[in-house]
TORDREN-359083 format. One record per residue (C-alpha): residue number from 1; x, y negated, z. Coordinates in steps of 0.001 Angstrom, whole numbers, m for minus. Example, Ala and Ser with C-alpha at 12.3 -4.5 7.8 and 13.67 -1.06 7.14 Angstrom:
<sites>
+-------+---------+---------+---------+
| lummi |       u |       v |       w |
+-------+---------+---------+---------+
|     1 |   12300 |    4500 |    7800 |
|     2 |   13670 |    1060 |    7140 |
+-------+---------+---------+---------+
</sites>
This chain:
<sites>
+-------+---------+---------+---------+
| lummi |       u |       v |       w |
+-------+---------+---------+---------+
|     1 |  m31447 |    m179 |    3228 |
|     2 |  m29883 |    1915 |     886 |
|     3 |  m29290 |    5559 |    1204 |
|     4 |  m25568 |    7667 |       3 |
|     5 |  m24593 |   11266 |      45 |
|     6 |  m21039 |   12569 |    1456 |
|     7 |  m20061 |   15361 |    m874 |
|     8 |  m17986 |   18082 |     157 |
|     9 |  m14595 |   17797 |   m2432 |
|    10 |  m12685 |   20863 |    m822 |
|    11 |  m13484 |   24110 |     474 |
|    12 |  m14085 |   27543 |   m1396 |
|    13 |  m16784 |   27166 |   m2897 |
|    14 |  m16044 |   24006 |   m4400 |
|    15 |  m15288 |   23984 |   m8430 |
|    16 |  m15906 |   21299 |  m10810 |
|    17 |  m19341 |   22438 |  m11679 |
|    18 |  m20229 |   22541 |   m7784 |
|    19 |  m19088 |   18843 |   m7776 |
|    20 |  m20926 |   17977 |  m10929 |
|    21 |  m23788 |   19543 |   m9326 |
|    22 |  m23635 |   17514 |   m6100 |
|    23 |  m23666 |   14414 |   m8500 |
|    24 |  m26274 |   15192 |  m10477 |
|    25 |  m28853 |   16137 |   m7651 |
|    26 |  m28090 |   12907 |   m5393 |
|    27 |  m28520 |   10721 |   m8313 |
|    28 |  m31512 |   12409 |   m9301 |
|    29 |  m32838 |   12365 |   m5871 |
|    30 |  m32712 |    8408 |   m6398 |
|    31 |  m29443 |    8544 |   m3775 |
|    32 |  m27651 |    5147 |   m4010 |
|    33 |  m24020 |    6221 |   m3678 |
|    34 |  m22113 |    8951 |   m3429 |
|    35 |  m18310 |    9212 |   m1485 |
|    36 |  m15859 |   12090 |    m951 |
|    37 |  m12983 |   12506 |    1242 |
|    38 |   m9338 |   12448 |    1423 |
|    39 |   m6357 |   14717 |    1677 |
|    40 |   m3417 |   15033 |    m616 |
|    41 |   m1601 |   17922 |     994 |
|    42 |   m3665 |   20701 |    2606 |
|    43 |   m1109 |   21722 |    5585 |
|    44 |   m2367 |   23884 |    8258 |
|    45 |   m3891 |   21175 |   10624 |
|    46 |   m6004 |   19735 |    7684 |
|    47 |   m6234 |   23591 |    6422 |
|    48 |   m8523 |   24368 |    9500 |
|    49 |  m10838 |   22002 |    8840 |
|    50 |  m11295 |   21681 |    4908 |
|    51 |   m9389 |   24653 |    3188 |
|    52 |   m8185 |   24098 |    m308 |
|    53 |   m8800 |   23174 |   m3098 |
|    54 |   m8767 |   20335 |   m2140 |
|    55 |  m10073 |   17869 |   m4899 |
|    56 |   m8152 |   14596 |   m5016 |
|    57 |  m10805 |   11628 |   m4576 |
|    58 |   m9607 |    8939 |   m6723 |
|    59 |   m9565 |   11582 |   m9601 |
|    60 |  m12703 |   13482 |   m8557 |
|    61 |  m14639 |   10224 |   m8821 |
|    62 |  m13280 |    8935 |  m11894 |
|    63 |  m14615 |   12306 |  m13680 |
|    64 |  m18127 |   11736 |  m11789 |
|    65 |  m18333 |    8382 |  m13038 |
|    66 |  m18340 |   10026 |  m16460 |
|    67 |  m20812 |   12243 |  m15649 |
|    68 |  m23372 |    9711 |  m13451 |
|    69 |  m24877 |    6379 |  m14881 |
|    70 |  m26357 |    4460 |  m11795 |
|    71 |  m24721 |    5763 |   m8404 |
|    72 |  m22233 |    3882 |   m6318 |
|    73 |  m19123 |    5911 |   m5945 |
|    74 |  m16753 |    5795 |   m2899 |
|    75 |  m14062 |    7246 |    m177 |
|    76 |  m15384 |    8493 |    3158 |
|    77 |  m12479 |    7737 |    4182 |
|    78 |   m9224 |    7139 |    2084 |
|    79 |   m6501 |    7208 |    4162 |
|    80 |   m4520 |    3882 |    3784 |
|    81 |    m821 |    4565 |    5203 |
|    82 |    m921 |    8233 |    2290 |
|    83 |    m184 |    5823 |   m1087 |
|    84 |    1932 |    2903 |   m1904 |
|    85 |    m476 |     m10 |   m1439 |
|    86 |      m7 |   m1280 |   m4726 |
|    87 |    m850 |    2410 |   m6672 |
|    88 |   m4190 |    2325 |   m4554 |
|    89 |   m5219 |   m1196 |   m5646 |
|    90 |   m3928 |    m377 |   m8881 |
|    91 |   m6124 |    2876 |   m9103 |
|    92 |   m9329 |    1463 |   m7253 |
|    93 |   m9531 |   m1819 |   m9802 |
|    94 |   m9277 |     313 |  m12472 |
|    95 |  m12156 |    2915 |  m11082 |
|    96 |  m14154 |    m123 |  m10621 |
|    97 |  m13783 |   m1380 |  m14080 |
|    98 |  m14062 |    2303 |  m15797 |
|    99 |  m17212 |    2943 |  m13270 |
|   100 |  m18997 |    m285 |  m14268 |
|   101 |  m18397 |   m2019 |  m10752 |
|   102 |  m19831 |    1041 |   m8574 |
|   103 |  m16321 |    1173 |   m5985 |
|   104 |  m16687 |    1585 |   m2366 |
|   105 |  m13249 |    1836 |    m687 |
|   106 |  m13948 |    3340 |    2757 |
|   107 |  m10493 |    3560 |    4467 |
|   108 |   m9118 |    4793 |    7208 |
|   109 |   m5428 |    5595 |    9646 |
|   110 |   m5712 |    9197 |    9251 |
|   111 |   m5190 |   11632 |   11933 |
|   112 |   m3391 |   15301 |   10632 |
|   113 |     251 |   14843 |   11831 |
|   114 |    1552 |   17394 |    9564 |
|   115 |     133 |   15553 |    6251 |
|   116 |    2020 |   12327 |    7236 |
|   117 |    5093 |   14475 |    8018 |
|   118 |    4415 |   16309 |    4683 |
|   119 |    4371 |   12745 |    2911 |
|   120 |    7150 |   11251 |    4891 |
|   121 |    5285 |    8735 |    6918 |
|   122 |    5782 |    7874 |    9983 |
|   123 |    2489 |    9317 |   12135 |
|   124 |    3202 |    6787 |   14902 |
|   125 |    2725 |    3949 |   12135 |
|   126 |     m76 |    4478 |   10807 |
|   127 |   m2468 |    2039 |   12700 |
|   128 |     528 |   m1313 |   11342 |
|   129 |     594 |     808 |    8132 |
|   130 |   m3030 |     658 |    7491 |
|   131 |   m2878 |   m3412 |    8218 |
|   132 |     480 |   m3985 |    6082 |
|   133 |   m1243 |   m2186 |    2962 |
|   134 |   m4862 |   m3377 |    3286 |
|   135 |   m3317 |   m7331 |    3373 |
|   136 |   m1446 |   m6285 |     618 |
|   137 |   m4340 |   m4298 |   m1471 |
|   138 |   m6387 |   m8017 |   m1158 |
|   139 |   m3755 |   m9622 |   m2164 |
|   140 |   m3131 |   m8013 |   m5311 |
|   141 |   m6811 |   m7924 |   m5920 |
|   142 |   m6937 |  m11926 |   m5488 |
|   143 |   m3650 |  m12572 |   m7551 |
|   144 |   m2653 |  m10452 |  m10055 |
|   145 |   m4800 |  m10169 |  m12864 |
|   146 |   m3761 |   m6609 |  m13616 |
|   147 |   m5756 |   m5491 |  m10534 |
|   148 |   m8761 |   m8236 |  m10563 |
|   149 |  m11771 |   m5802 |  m11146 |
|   150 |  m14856 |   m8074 |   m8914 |
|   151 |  m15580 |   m7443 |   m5473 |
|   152 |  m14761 |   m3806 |   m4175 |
|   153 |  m15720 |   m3675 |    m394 |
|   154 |  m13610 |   m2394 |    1781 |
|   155 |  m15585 |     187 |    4321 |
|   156 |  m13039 |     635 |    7730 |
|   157 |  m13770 |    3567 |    9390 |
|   158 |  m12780 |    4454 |   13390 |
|   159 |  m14117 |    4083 |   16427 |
|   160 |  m11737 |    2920 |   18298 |
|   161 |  m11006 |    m876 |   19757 |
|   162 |   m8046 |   m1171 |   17198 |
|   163 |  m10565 |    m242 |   13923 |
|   164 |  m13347 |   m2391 |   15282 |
|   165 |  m10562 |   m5141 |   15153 |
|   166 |   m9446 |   m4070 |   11755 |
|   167 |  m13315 |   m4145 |   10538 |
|   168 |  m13543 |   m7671 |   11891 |
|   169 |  m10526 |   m9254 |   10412 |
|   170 |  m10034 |   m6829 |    6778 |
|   171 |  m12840 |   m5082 |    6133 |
|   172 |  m16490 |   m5684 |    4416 |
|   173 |  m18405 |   m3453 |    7014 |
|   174 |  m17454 |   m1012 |    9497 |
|   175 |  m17908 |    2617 |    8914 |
|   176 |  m18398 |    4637 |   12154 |
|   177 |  m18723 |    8592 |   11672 |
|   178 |  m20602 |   11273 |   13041 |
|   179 |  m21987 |    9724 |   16052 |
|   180 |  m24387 |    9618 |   18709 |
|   181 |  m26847 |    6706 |   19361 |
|   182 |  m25510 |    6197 |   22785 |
|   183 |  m22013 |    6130 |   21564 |
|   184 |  m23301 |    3234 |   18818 |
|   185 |  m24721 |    1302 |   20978 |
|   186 |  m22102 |     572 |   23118 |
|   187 |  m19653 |     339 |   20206 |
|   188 |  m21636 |   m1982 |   18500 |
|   189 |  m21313 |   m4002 |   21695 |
|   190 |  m17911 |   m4194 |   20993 |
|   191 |  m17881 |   m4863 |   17903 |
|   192 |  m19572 |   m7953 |   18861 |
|   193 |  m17521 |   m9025 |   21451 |
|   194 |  m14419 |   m8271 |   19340 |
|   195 |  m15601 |  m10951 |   16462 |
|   196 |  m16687 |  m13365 |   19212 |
|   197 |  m13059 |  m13140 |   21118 |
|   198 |  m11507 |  m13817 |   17234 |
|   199 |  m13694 |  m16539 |   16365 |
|   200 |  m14744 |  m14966 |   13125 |
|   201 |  m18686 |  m12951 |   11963 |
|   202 |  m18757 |   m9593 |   12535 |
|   203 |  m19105 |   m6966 |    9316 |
|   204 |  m21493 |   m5452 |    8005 |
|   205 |  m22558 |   m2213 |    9258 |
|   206 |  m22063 |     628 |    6910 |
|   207 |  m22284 |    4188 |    8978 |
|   208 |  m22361 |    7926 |    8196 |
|   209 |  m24054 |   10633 |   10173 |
|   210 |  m24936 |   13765 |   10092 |
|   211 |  m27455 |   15616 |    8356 |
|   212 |  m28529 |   18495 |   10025 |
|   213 |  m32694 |   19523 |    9787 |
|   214 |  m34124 |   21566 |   11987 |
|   215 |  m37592 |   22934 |   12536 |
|   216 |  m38149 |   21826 |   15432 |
|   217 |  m36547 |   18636 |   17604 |
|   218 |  m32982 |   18493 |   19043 |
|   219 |  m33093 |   16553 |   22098 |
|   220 |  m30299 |   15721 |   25281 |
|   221 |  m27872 |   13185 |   25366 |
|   222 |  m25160 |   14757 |   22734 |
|   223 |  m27201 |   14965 |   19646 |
|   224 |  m25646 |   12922 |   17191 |
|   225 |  m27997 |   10587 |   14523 |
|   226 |  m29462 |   12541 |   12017 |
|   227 |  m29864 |   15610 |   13775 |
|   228 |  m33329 |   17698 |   14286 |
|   229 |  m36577 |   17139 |   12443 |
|   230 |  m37407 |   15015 |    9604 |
|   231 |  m39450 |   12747 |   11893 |
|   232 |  m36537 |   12245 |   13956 |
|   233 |  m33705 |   11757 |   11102 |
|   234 |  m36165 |    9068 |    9813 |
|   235 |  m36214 |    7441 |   12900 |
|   236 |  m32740 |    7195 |   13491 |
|   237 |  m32645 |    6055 |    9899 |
|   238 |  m35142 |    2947 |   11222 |
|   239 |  m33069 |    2638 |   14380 |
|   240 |  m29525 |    1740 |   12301 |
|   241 |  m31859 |    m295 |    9903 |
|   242 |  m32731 |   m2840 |   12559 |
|   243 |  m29113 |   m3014 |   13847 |
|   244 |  m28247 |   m4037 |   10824 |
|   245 |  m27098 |   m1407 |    8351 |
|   246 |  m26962 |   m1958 |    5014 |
|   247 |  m25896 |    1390 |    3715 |
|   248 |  m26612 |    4980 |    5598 |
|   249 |  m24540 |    7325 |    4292 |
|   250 |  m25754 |   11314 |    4669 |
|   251 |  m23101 |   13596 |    5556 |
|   252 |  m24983 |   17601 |    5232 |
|   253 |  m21456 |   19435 |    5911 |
|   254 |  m21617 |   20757 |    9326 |
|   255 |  m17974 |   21984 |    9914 |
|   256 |  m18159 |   25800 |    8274 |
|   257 |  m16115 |   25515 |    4781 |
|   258 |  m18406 |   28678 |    3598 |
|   259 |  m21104 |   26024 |    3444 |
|   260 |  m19419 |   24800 |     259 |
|   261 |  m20347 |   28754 |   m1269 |
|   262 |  m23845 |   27428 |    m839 |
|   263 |  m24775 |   23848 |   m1866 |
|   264 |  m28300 |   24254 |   m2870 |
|   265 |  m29013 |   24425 |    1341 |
|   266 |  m27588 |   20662 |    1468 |
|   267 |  m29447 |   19782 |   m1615 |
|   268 |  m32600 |   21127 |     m21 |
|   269 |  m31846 |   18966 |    2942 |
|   270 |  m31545 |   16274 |    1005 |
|   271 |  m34526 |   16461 |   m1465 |
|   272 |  m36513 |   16750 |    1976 |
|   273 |  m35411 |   13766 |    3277 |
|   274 |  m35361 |   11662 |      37 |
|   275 |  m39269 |   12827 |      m1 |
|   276 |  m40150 |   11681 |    3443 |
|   277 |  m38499 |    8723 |    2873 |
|   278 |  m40755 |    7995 |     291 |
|   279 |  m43420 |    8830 |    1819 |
|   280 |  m42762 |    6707 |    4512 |
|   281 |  m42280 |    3532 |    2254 |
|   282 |  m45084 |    4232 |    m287 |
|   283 |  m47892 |    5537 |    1719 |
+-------+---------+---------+---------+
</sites>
């Protein structure tokens, strides 16, 4: 199972040698991908959450592929309904050709009303919107040779019965967030049941949690994967192994932008983890 890292792209603290930081450590670290997140216009309901700057992902990753040699490189989650589906197919073949085929697209509907009424989409939409654009992304991937770059999976992201659909019929693998293991078990349930009712496999099963250590462990039915001691992160990280997940991704922000002032605590967090791992493996 591989291993990524969600880096932080906005906040205050975040500059271009923070983010060229970020890169270097999780490749170092032996991290197998690294993905950043979405925005184009910082209004106050996305403001609230992650301040500006703001660090545009399709650019912010084409510069780290410069910098990096080996990682996978990805969106955590691009939000489909945002761009004209032809620009992102457009962009993300030519990413995965300048990156030597290391593209993850994670997508996803979105959810800050006042960006879509910023960019002049309908909110209401964006669910059809994601469907109409992802159809049309794979198709100009499959036929136009402008855009033909090899495989880039498509990650879908969401929790709800509509995404698990989405995952099932247009995506690679299905990208649940933040979670608990309670939460995952029953939607993985669904998941099933959703691919049996449609008569086709169900994806792969790419998630990101949290990563928040602690010295000593977090218990009660709310704690999300990831969260508490090393011993426990590992297990969860052996739990989503043996239902199936290819890819864990690692996601160290836990909701104060002044964390971005202070990366080396997330790198810390992340060396630790990265050790016990090994560990673990290579007794």
């Amino acid at each position: 199972m591989k291993l990524g890292v969600n880096v932080p792209n906005f906040g205050p603290g975040t500059r271009p040698d923070v983010l060229r930081g970020w890169a270097e450590t999780a490749e170092d670290l032996g991290f197998d991908l690294l993905m950043v997140s979405d925005h184009v216009v910082v209004t106050p309901d996305v403001a609230g959450q992650y301040p500006a700057p703001f660090y545009e992902p399709f650019t912010t990753l084409s510069w780290l592929a410069g910098i990096t040699t080996r990682i996978g490189l990805g969106t955590t989650v691009l939000i489909v309904p945002y761009r004209h589906p032809l620009l992102t197919a457009r962009i993300a073949a030519n990413l995965q050709q300048l990156s030597g085929g290391r593209l993850t697209l994670g997508v996803g509907v979105g959810w800050a009303r006042q960006e879509f009424e910023a960019l002049g989409v309908p909110y209401e939409r964006r669910g059809a919107l994601t469907d109409e654009h992802l159809r049309a992304i794979r198709r100009a991937w499959r036929n136009e040779e402008d855009y033909r770059a090899g495989h880039i999976p498509i990650w879908i992201g969401g929790g709800s019965d509509a995404a698990l659909r989405r995952a099932v019929l247009l995506g690679d693998a299905w990208h649940p967030l933040r979670f608990t293991l309670p939460w995952l078990d029953e939607r993985m349930d669904r998941l099933a049941a959703i691919a049996a009712g449609l008569e086709r496999p169900a994806p792969a099963f790419a998630p990101r949690i949290l990563l928040r250590l602690t010295d000593t462990p977090v218990t009660g039915a709310e704690r999300r994967a990831g969260e508490g001691t090393v011993a426990q992160v590992l297990d969860d990280l052996e739990r989503l192994r043996l239902l199936g997940a290819e890819t864990v991704l690692l996601d160290p922000f836990r909701g104060d932008p002044d964390e971005t002032n202070h990366p080396e605590a997330a790198w810390r967090m992340l060396a630790t983890v990265a050790a016990a791992r090994t560990r673990t493996e290579h007794p």
